[in-house]
N, CA and C of each residue as an Amber inpcrd file, in Angstrom:
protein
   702
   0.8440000  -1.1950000   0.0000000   0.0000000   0.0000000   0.0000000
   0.8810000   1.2480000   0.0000000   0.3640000   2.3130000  -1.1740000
   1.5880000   3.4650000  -1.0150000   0.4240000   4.8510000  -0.5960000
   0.7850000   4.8150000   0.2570000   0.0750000   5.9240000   1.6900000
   0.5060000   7.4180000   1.4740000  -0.4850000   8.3090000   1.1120000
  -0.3250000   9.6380000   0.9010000  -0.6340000  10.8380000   2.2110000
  -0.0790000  11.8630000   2.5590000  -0.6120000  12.6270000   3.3960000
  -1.1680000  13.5020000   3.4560000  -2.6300000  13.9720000   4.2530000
  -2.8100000  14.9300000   3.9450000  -3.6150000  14.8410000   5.5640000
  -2.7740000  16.3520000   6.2960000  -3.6550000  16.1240000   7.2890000
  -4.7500000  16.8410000   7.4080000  -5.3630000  17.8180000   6.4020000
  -6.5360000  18.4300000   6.2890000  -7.6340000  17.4980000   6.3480000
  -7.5900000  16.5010000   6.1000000  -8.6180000  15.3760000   6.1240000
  -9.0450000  15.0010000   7.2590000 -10.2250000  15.1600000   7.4280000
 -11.3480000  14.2070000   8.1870000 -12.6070000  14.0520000   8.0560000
 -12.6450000  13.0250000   9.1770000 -13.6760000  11.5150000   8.8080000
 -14.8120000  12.3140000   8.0750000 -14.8660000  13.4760000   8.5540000
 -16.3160000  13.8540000   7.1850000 -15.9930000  14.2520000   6.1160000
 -15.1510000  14.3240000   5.9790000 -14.4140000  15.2040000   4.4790000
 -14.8330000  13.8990000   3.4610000 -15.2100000  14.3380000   2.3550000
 -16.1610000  13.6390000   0.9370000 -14.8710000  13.5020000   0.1300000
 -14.7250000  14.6830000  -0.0730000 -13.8830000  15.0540000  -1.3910000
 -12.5740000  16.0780000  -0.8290000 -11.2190000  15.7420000  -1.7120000
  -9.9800000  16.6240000  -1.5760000  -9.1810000  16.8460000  -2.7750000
  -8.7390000  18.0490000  -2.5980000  -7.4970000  18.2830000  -3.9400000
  -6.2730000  18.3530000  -3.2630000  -5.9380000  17.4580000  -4.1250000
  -4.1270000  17.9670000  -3.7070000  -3.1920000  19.2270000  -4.1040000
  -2.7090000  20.0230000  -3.3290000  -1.9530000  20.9620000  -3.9060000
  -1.2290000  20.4810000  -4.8610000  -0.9120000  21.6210000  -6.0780000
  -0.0550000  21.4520000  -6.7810000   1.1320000  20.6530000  -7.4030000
   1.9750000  20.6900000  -5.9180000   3.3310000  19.7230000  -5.9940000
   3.0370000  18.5200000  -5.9740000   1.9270000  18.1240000  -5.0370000
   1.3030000  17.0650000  -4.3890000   1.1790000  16.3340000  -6.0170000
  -0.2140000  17.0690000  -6.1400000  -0.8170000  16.6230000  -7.7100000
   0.3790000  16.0810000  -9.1750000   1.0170000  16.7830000  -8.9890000
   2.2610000  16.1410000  -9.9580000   2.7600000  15.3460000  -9.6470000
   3.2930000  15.4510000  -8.6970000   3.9700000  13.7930000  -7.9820000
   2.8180000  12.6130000  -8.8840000   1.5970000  13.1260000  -8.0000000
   0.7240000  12.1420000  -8.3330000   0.5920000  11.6100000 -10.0980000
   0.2330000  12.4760000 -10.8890000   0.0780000  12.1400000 -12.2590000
   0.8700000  12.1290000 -13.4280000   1.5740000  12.9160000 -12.8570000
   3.0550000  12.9840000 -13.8850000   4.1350000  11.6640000 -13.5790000
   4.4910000  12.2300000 -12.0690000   5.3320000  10.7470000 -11.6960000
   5.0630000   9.1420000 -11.6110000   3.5910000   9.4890000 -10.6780000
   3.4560000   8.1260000 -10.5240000   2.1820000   7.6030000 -11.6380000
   1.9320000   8.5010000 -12.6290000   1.2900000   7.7240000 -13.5150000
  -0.2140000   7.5070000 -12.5450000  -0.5280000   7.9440000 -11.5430000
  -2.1550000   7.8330000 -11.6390000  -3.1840000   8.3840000 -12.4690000
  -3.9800000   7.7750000 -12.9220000  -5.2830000   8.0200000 -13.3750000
  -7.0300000   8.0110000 -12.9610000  -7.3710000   8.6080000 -13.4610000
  -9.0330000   9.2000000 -12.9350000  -9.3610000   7.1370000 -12.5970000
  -9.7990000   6.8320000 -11.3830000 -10.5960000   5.5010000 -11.1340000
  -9.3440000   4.9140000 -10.4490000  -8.4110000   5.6230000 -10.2650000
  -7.1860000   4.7600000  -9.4670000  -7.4410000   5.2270000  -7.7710000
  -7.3770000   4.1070000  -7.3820000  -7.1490000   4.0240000  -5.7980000
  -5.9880000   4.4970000  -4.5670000  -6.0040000   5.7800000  -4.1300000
  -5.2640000   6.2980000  -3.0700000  -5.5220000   6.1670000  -1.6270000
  -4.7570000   5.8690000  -1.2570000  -4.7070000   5.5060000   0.6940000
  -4.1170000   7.1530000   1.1850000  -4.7400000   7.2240000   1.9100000
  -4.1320000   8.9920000   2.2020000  -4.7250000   8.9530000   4.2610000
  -3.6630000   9.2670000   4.6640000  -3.5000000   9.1430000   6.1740000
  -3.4020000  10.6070000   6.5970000  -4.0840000  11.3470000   7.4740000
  -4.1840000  12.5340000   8.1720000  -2.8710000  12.3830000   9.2760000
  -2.7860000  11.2310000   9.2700000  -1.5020000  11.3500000  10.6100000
  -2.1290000  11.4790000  11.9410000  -3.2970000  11.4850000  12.5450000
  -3.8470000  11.1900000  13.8170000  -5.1490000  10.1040000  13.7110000
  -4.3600000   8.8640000  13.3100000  -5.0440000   7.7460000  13.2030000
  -5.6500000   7.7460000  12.5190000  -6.7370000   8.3600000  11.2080000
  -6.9110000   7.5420000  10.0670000  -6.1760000   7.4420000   8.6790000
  -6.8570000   6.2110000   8.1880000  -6.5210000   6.0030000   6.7720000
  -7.6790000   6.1010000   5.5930000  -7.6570000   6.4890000   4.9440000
  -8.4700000   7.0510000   3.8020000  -8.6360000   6.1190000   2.6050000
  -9.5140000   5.2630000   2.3880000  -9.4790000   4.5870000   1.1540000
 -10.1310000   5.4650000  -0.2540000  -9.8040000   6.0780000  -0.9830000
  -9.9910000   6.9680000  -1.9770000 -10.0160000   7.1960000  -3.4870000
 -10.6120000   7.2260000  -4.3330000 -10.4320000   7.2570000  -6.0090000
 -10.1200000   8.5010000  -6.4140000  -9.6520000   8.6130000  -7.5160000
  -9.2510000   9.8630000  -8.2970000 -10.5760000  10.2440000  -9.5040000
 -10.7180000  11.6690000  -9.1260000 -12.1220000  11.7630000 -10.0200000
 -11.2570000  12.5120000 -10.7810000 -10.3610000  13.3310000 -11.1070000
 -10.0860000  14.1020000 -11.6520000  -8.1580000  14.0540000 -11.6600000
  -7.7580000  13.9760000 -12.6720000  -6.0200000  13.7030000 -12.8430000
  -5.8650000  14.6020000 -13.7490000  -5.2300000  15.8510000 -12.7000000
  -4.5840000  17.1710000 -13.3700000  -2.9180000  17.0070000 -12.5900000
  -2.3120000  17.3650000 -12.9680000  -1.0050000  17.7340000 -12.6060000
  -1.0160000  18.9580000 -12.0650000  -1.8720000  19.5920000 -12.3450000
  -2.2700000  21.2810000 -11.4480000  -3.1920000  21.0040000 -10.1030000
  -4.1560000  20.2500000 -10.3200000  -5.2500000  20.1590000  -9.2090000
  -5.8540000  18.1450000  -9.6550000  -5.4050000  17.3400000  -8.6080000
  -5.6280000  16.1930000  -8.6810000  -6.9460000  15.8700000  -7.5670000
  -8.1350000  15.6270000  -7.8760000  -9.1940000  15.5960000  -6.8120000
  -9.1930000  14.2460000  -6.8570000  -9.9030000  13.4310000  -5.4540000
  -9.9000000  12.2770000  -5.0000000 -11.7200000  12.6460000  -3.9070000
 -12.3020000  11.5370000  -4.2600000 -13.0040000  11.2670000  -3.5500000
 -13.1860000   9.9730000  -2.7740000 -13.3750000  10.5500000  -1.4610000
 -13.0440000   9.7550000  -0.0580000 -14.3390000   9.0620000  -0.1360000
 -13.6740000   7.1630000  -0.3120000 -14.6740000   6.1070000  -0.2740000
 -15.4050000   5.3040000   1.2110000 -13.8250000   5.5900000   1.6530000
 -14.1310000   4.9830000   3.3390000 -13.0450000   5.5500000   4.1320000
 -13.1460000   5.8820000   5.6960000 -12.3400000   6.4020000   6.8790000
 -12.0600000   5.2410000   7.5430000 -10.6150000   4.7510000   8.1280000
 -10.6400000   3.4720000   8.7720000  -9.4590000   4.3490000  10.0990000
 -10.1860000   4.1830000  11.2730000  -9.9320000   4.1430000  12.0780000
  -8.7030000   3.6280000  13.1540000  -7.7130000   3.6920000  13.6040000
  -6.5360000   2.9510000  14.0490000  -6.4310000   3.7060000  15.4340000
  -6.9540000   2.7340000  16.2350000  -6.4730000   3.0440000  18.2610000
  -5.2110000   3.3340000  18.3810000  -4.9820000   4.5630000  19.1710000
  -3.1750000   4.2830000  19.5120000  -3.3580000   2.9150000  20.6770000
  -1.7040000   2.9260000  20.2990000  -1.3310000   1.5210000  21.1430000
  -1.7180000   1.8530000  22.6490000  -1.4220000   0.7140000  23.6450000
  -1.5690000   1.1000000  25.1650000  -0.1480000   1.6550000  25.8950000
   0.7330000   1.7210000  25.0390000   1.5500000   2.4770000  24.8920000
   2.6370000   3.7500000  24.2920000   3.1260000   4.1300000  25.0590000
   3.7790000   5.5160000  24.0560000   5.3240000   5.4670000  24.8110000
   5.9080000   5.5490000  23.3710000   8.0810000   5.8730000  23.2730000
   7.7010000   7.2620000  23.3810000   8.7450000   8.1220000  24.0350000
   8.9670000   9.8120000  23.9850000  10.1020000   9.2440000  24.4620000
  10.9910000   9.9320000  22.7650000  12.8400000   9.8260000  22.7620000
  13.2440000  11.2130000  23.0720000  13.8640000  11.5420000  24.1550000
  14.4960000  12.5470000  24.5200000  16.1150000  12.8240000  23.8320000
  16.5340000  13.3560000  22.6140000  17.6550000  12.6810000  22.3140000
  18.6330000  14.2320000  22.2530000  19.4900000  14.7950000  22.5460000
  20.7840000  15.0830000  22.5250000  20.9480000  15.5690000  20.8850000
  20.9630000  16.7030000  20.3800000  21.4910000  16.1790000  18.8580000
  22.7250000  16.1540000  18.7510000  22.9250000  15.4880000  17.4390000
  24.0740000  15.2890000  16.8410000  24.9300000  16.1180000  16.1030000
  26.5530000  15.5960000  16.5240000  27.1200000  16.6850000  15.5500000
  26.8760000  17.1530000  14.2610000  26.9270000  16.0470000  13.6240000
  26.2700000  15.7390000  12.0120000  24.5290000  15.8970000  12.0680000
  24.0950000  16.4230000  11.6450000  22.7360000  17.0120000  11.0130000
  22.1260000  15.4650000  10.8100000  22.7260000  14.7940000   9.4240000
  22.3490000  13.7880000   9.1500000  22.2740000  12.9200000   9.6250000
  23.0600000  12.9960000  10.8190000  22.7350000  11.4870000  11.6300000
  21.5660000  11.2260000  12.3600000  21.0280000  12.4300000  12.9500000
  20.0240000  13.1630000  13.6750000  18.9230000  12.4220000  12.8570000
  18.9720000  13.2210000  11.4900000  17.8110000  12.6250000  10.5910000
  17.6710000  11.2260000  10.4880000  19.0180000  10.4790000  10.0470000
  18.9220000   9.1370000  10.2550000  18.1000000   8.5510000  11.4020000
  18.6150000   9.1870000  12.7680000  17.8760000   8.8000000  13.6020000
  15.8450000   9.0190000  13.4320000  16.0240000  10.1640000  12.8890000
  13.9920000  10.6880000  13.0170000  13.5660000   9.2200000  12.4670000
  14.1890000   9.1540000  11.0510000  13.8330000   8.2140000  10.0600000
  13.2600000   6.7780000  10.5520000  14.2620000   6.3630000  11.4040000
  14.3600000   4.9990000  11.7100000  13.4400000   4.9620000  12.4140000
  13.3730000   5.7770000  13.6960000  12.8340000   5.8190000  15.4100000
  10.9670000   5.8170000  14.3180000  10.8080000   6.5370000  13.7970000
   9.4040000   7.0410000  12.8420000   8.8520000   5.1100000  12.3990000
   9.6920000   4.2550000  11.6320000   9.7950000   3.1370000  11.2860000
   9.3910000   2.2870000  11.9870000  10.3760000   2.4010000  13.2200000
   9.9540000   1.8390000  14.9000000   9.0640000   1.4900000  15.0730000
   8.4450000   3.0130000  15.7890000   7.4180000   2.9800000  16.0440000
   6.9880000   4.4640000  17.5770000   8.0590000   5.2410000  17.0740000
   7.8610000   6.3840000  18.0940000   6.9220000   7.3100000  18.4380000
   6.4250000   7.9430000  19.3460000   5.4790000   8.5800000  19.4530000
   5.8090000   9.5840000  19.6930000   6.6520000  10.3450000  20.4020000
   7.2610000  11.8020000  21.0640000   8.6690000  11.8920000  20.8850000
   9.5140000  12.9150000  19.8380000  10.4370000  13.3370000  19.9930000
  11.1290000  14.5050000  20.8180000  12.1170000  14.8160000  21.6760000
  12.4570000  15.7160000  22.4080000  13.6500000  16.0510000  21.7930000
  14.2270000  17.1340000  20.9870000  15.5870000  17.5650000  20.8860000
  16.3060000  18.1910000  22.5670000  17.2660000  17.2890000  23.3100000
  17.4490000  18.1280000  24.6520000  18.8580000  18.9920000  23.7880000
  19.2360000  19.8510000  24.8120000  20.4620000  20.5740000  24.5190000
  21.2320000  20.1380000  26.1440000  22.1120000  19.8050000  25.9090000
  23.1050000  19.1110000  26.7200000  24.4860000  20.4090000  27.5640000
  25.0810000  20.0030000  28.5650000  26.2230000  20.5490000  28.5950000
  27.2160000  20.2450000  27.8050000  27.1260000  18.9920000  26.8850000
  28.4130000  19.1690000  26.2530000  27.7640000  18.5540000  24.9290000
  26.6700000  19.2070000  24.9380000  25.6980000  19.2910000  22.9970000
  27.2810000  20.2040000  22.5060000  27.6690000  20.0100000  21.2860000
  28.2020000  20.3590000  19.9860000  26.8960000  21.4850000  19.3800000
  25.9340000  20.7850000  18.9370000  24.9330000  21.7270000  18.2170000
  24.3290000  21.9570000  19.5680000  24.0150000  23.4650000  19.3420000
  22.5420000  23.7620000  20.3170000  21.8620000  24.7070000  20.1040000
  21.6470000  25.1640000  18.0320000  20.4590000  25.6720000  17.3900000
  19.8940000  24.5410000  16.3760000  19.1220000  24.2550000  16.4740000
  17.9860000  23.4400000  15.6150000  17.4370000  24.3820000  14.8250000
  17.2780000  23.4090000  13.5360000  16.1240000  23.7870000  12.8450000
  15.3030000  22.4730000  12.1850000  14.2200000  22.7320000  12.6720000
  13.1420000  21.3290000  12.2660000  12.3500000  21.3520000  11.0110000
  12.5270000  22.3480000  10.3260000  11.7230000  22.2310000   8.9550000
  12.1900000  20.8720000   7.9880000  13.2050000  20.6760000   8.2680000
  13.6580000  19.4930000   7.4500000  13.4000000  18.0590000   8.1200000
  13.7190000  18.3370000   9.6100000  12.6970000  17.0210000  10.3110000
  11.7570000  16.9690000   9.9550000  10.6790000  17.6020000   9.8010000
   9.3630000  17.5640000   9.4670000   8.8100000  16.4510000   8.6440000
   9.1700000  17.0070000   7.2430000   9.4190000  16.3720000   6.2330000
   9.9890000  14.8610000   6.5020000  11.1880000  14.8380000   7.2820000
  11.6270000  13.4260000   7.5270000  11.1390000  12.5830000   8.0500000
  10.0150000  13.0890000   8.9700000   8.9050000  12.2020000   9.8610000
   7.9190000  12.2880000   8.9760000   7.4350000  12.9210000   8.0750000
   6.5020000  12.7030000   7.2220000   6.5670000  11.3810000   6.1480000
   7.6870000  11.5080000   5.5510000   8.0010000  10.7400000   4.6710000
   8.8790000   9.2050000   5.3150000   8.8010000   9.2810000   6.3250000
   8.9860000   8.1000000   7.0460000   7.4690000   7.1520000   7.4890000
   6.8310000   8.0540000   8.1690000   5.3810000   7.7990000   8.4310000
   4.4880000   7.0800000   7.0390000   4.8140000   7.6910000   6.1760000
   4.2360000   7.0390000   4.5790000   4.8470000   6.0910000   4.5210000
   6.1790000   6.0250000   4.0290000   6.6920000   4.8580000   3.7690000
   6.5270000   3.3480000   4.8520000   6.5900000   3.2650000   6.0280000
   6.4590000   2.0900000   6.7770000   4.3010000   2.3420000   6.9800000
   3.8380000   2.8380000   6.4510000   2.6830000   2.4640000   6.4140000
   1.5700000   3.1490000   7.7030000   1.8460000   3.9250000   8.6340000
   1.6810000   4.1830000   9.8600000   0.5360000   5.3750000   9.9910000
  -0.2020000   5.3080000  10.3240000  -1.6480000   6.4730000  10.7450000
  -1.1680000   7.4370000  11.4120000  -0.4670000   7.4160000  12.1670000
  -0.3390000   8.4050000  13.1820000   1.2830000   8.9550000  13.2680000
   1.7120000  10.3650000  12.9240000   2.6870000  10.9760000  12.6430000
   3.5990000  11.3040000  13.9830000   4.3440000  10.8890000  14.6020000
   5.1760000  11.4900000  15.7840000   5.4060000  12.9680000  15.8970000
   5.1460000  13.4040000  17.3660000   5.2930000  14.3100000  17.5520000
   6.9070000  14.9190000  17.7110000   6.9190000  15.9320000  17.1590000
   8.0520000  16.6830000  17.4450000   8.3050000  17.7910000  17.7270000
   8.8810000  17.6830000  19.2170000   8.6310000  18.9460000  19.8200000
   9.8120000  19.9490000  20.1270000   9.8800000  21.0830000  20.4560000
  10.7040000  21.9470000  19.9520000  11.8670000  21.7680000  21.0690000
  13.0740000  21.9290000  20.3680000  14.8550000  21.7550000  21.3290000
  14.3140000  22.5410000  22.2700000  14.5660000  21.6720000  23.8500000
  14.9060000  22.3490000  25.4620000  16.0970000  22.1150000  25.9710000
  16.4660000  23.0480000  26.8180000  17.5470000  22.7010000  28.0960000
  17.1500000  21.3460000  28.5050000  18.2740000  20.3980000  28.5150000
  18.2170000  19.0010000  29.5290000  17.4260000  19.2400000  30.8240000
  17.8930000  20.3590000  31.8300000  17.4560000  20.7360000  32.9650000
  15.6620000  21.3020000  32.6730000  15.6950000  22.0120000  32.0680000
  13.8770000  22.2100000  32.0430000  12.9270000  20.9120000  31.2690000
  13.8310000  20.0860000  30.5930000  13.0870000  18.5140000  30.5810000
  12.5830000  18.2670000  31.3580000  13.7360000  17.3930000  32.1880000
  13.3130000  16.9390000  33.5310000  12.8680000  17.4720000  33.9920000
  12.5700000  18.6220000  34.7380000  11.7840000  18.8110000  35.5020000
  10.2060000  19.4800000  35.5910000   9.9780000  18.8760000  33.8140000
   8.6040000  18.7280000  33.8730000   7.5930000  17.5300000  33.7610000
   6.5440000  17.0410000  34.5270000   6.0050000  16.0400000  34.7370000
   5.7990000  15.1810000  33.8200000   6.0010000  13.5980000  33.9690000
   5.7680000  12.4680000  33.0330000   5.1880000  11.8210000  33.5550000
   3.8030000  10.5440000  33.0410000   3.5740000   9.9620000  33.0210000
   4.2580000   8.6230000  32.5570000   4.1600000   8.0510000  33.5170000
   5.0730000   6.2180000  33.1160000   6.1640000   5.8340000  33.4540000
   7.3470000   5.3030000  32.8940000   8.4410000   5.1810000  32.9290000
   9.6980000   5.9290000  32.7790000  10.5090000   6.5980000  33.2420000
  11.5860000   7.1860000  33.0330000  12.8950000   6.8910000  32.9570000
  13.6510000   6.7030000  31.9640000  15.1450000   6.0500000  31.9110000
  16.2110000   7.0190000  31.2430000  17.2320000   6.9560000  31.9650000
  18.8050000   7.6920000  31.2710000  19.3190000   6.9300000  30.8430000
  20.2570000   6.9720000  29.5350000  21.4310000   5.6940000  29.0670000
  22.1060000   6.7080000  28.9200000  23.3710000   6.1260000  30.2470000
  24.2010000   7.0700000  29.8230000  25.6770000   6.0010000  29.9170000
  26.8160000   6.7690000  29.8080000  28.5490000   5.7420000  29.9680000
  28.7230000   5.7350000  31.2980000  28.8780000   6.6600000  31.8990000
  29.6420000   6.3010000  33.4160000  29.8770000   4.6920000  34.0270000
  30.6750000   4.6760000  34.6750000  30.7170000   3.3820000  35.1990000
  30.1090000   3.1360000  36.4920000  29.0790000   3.1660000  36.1130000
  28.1720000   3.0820000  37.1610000  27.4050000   1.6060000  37.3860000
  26.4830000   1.3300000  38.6530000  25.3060000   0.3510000  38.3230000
  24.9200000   0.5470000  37.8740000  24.1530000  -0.2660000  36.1410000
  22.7460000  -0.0240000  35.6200000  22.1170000  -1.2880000  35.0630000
  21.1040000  -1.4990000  35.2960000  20.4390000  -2.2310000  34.7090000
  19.9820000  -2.5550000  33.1000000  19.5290000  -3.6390000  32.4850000
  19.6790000  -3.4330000  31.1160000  18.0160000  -2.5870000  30.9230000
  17.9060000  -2.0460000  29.8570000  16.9010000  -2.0150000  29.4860000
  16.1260000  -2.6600000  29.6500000  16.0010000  -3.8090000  28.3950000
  14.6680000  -5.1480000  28.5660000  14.0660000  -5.1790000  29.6900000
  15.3810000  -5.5870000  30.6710000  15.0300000  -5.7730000  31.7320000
  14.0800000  -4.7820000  33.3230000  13.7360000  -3.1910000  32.6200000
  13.8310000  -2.3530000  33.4550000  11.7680000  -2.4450000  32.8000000
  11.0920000  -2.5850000  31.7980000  10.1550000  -2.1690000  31.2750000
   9.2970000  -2.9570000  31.8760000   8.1390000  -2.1840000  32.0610000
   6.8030000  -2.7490000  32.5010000   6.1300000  -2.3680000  30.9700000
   5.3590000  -3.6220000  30.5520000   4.8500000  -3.5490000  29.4670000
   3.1640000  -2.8270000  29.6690000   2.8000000  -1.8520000  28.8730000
   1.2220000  -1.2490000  28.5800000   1.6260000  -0.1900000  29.4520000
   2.5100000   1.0450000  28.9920000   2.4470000   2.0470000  30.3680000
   3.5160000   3.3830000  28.9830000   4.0360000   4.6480000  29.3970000
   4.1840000   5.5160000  28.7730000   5.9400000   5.0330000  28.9450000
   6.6060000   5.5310000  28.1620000   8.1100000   5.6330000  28.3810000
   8.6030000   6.7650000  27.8570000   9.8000000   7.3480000  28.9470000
  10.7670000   8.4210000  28.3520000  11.9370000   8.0290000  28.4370000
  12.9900000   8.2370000  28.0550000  14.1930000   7.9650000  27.4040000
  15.1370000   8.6300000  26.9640000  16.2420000   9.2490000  28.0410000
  17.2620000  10.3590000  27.7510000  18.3190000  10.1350000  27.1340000
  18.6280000  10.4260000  25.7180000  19.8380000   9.8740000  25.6250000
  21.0770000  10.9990000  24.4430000  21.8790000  11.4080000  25.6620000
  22.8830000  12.1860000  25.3280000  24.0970000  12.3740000  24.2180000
  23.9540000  13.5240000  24.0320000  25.2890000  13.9250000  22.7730000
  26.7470000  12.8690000  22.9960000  27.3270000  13.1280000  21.9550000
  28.6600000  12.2650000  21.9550000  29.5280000  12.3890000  23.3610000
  29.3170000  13.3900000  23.6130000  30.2690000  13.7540000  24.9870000
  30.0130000  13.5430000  26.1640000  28.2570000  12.7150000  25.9660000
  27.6020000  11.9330000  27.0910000  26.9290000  13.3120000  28.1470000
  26.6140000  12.9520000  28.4770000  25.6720000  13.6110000  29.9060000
  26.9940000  13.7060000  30.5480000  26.5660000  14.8840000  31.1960000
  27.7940000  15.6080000  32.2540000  27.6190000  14.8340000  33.3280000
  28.3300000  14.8170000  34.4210000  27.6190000  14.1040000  35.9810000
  26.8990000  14.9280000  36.7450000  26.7880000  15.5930000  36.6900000
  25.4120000  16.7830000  36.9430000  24.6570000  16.7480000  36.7060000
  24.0690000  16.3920000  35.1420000  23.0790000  16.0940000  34.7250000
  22.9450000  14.8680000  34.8470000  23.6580000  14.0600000  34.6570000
  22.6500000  12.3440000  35.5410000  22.5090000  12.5300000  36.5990000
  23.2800000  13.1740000  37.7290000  22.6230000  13.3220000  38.9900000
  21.3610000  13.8270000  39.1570000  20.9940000  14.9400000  38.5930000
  19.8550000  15.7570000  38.3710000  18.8430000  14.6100000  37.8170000
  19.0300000  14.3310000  36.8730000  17.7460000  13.2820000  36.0730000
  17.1440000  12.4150000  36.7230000  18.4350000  11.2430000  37.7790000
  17.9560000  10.3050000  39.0580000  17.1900000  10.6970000  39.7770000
  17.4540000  12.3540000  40.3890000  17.0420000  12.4440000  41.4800000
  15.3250000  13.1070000  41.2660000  15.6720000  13.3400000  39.2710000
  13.8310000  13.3870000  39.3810000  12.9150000  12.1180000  38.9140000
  14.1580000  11.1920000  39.2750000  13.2020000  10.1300000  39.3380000
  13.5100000   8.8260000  37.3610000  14.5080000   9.4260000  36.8250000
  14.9320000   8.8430000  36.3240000  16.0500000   7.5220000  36.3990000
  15.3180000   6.3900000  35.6440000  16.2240000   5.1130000  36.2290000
  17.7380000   4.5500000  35.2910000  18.7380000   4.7170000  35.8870000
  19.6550000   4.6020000  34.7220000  19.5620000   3.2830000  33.7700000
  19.7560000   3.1250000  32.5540000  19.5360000   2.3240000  31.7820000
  21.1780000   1.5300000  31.1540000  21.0390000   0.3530000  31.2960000
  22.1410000   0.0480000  29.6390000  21.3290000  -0.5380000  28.2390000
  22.0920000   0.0170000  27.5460000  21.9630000  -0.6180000  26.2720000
  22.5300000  -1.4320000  25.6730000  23.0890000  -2.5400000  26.2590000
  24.1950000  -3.1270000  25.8420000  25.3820000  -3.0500000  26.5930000
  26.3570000  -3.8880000  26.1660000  27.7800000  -4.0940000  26.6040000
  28.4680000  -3.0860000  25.8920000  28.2670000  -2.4410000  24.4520000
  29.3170000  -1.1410000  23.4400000  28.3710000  -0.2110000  23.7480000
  30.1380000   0.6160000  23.3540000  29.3880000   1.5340000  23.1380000
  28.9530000   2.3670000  22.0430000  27.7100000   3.0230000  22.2060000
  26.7360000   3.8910000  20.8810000  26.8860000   5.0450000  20.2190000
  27.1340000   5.3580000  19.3470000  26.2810000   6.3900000  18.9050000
  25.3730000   7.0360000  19.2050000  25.2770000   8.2920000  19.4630000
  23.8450000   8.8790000  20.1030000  22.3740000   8.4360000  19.0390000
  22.4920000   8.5860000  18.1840000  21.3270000   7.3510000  17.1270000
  21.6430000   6.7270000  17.2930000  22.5430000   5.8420000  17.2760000
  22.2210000   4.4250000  17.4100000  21.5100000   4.1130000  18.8970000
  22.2080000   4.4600000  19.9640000  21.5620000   4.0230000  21.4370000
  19.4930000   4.3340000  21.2790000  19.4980000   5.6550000  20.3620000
  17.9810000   6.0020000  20.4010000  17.3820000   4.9650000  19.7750000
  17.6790000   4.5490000  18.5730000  17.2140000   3.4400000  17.9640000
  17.4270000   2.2200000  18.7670000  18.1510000   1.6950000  18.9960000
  17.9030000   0.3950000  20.1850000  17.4160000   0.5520000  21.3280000
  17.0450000   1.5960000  21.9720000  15.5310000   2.2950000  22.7230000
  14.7470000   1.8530000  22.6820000  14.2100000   2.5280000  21.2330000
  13.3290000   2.4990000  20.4880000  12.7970000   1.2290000  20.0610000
  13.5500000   0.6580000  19.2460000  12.9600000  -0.8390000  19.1940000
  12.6620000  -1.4030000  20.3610000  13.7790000  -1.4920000  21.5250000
  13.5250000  -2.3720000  23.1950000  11.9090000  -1.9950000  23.5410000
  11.4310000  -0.8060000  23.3310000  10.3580000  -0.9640000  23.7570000
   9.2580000  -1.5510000  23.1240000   9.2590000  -1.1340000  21.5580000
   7.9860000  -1.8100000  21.1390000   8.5190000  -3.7360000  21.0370000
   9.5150000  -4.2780000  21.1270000   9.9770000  -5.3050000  20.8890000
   9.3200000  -5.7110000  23.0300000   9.4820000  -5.4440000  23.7670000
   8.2900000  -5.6610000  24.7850000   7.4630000  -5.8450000  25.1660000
   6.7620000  -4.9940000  24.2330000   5.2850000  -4.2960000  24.4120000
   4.3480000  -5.2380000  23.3480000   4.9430000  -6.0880000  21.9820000
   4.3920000  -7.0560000  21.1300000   4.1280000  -8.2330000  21.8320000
């Protein structure tokens, strides 16, 4: 199924045009025609089963045959992640974590973040076009770069975990999750969380995590997060 977006859509909406760019993609590139069948997802749980009444490359209209409905899970990932030096790795990460199966992104800014101006117009897009491609109703949120310190210390529901290096006690992941409940998940720039800031995070109640015996990549650790939980929660 190749899944289109449009989140102007809902369940009462009959009929839609696609903007412009949209519409070309559609008839120029992919060769649709008037009686061809489009799946088109709003990104807060439905999917759209849909025909093409009209195949313009300027204005492509579709009329909406059926609304299908999709429950969020009994659970929710919110990746708190550190960005990366490299831009692209960052994205790599949206990409994958989107694939997953993530629900809440956090850009933190770290004491020893490298980057600490964002710009998300290009995430956007990357969670969009991730969300289409693995097939998914519902678009992850992404919410705007904070201080590490004003994270924490605003209220969560569920589970709370740090992965950080120190040589400390920690428990593995797998092993830390109660399955059907919310999870957050801190996980720091290359230069790791300061010891200040894991002290701070514990003491609001965050549980230190491992990810393994190596060590990660700041994407990579988010992505094996990321999977640990929905790989639980199935």
């Amino acid at each position: 199924m190749q899944l289109f977006y449009a989140p102007e859509i809902g369940p009462e909406t009959t009929a839609f045009v696609f903007d412009k760019e949209e519409s070309k993609h559609i008839v120029k590139v992919l060769r649709k025609t008037e009686g061809t069948i489009l799946y088109i997802t709003n990104g807060q749980g439905f999917i759209f089963t849909s025909e093409i009444t009209q195949a313009s490359e300027k204005k492509c209209i579709v009329e909406i045959k059926k609304a299908d409905f999709f429950a969020k899970r009994n659970y929710r990932v919110h990746l708190a992640v550190a960005p990366t030096k490299m831009n692209d790795r960052y994205e790599w990460f949206l990409e994958k974590a989107t694939e997953i199966g993530v629900d809440e992104i956090t850009p933190v800014i770290c004491d020893h973040s490298e980057r600490k101006i964002i710009k998300t117009d290009r995430f956007d897009k990357i969670l969009i076009s991730a969300m289409k491609q693995s097939n998914q109703p519902y678009l992850p949120v992404l919410h705007p770069a904070v201080k590490l310190s004003d994270f924490i210390s605003t209220d969560m529901e569920g589970q709370k975990f740090i992965a950080h290096c120190e040589e400390t006690s920690k428990t593995e992941l797998k092993d830390l999750i109660d399955p059907g409940t919310n999870y957050t998940l801190l996980i720091g720039p290359e230069g790791d969380f300061s010891h200040n800031e894991i002290s701070q995070a514990i003491a609001r109640g965050f549980k230190p995590a491992a990810l393994g015996t190596t060590r990660l990549r700041t994407e990579t650790a988010a992505i094996v997060g990321c999977h640990t939980f929905v790989i639980k929660n199935d």
